[in-house]
C-alpha positions in Angstrom: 130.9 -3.2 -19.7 132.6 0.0 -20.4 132.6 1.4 -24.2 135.7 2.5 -25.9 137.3 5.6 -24.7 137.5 8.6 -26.8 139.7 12.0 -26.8 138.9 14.9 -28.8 142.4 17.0 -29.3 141.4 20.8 -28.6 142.0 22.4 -32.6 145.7 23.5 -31.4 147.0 20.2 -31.1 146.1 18.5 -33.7 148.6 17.7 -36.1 149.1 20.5 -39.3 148.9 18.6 -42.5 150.1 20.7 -45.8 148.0 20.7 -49.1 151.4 19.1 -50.5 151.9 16.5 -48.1 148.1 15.5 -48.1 148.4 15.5 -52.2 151.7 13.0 -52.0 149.1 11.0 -49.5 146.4 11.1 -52.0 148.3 10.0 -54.7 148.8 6.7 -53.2 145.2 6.2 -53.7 143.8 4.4 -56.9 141.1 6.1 -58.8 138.7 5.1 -61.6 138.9 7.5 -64.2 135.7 9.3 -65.7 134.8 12.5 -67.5 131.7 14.1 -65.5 129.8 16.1 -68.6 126.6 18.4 -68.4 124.3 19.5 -71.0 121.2 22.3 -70.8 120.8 26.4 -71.1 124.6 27.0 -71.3 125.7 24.8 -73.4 128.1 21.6 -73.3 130.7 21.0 -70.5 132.9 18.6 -69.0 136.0 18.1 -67.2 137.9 15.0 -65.6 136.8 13.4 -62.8 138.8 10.7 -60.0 136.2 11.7 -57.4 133.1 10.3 -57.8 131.9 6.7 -56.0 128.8 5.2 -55.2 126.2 6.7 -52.0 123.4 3.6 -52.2 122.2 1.5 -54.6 118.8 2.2 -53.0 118.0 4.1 -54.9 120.7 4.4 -57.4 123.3 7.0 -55.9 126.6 8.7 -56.4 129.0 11.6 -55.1 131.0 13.5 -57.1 133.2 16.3 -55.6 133.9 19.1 -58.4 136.5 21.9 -57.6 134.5 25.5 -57.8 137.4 26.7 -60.3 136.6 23.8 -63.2 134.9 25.8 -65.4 132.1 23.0 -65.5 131.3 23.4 -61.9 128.5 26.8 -62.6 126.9 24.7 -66.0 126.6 21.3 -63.3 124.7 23.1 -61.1 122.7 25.7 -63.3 121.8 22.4 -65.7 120.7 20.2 -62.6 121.6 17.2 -64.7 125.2 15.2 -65.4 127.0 12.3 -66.9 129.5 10.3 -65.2 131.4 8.2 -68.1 133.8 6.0 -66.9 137.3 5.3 -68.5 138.7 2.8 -70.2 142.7 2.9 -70.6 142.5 3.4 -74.2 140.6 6.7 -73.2 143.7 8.5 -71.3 144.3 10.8 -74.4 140.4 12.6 -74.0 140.8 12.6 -70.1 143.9 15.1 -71.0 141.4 16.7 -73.2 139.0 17.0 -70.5 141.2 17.9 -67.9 143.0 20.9 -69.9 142.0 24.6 -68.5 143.5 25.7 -71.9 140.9 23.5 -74.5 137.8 24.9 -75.4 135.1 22.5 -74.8 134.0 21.8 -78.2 137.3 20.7 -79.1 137.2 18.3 -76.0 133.7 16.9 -77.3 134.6 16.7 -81.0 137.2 14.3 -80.0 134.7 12.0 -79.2 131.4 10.2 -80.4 128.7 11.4 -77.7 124.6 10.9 -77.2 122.4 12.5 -75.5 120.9 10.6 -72.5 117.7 10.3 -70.8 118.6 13.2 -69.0 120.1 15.4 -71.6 123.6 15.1 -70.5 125.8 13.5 -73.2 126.9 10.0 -72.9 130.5 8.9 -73.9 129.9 6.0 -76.5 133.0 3.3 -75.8 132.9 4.6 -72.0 132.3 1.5 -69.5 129.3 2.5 -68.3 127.5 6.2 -68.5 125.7 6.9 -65.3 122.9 9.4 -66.8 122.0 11.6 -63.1 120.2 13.9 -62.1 121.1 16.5 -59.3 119.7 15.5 -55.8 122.1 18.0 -53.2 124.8 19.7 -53.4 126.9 20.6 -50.5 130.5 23.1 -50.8 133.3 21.7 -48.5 136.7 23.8 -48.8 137.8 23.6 -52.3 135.2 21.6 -53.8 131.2 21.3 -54.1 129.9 17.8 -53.4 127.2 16.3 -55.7 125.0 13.8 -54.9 122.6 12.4 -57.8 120.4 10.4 -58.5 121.2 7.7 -61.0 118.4 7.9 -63.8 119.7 5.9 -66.5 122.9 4.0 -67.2 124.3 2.4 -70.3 127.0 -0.5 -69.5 129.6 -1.4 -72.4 131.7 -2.9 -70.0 132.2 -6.7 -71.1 135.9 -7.0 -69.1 138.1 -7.2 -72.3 139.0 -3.5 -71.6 140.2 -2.4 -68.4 139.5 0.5 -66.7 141.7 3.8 -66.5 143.0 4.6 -63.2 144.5 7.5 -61.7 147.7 6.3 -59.2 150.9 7.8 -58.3 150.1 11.1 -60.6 149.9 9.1 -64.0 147.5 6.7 -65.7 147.6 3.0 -64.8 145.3 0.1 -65.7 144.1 -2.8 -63.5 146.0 -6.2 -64.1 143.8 -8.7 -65.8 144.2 -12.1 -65.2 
């Protein structure tokens, strides 16, 4: 029995997608809300973060892609060691915080209650969970840098009275609890 058939288009004919048209795309995609934050040498940084999701549970993996012009993205990589704190929708007002170019970061950390983690990297207290990682590889695709860590630690506060923050359609959301 034969296998499926498969054509390659040469580069030339394959159809041009704009960064605008593929952002309108993108924005019909749902995203958990989190605030990605580093700690070491440099200091304290964070920014926003929709792209981050889960590589194995064996061991305890994730991916988060970072855009090389957050100012975060040097202190990430020179620390080897992050926080992914996930958001619930009472939290939209520090994403903002987190996601302003114009905010120095420790105005974005003194408007929240933070620990340190296993790791070093601060931990959002009231977050859902805190996934407390460490650096595994880090790979630069167009825009962005890809991270892959390691999962060291995690604290879970998560006990489904709060919903999580999501990204959808440009603006925040929430899912619907039953």
């Amino acid at each position: 029995m034969a296998g499926p058939t498969v054509t390659t288009l040469p580069p030339a004919a394959e159809a041009a997608v704009t960064a605008p048209a593929f952002r309108d795309g993108m924005a019909a995609l749902a995203c958990a809300v989190s605030i990605v934050t580093t700690d070491g040498a440099r200091g304290a940084h964070g920014f926003t973060a929709s792209a981050v999701c889960s590589v194995s549970d064996t061991p305890p993996t994730l991916l988060v892609c970072i855009n090389r012009a957050t100012s975060a993205h040097p202190h990430v990589l020179d620390h080897g060691v992050m926080a992914v704190n996930v958001l619930h929708r009472g939290q939209a007002a520090l994403s903002d915080a987190f996601a302003s170019r114009s905010r120095p970061m420790a105005e974005r950390f003194a408007a929240a209650t933070w620990r340190r983690g296993r790791t070093g990297a601060p931990l959002l207290d009231g977050a859902l969970v805190s996934f407390d990682c460490r650096v595994s590889e880090v790979r630069d695709v167009a825009t962005h840098t890809i991270v892959i860590a390691r999962v060291i630690d995690m604290v879970v506060r998560h006990d489904g009275a709060r919903p999580g923050l999501i990204w959808f359609n440009r603006a925040y959301g929430h899912p619907v609890t039953p």
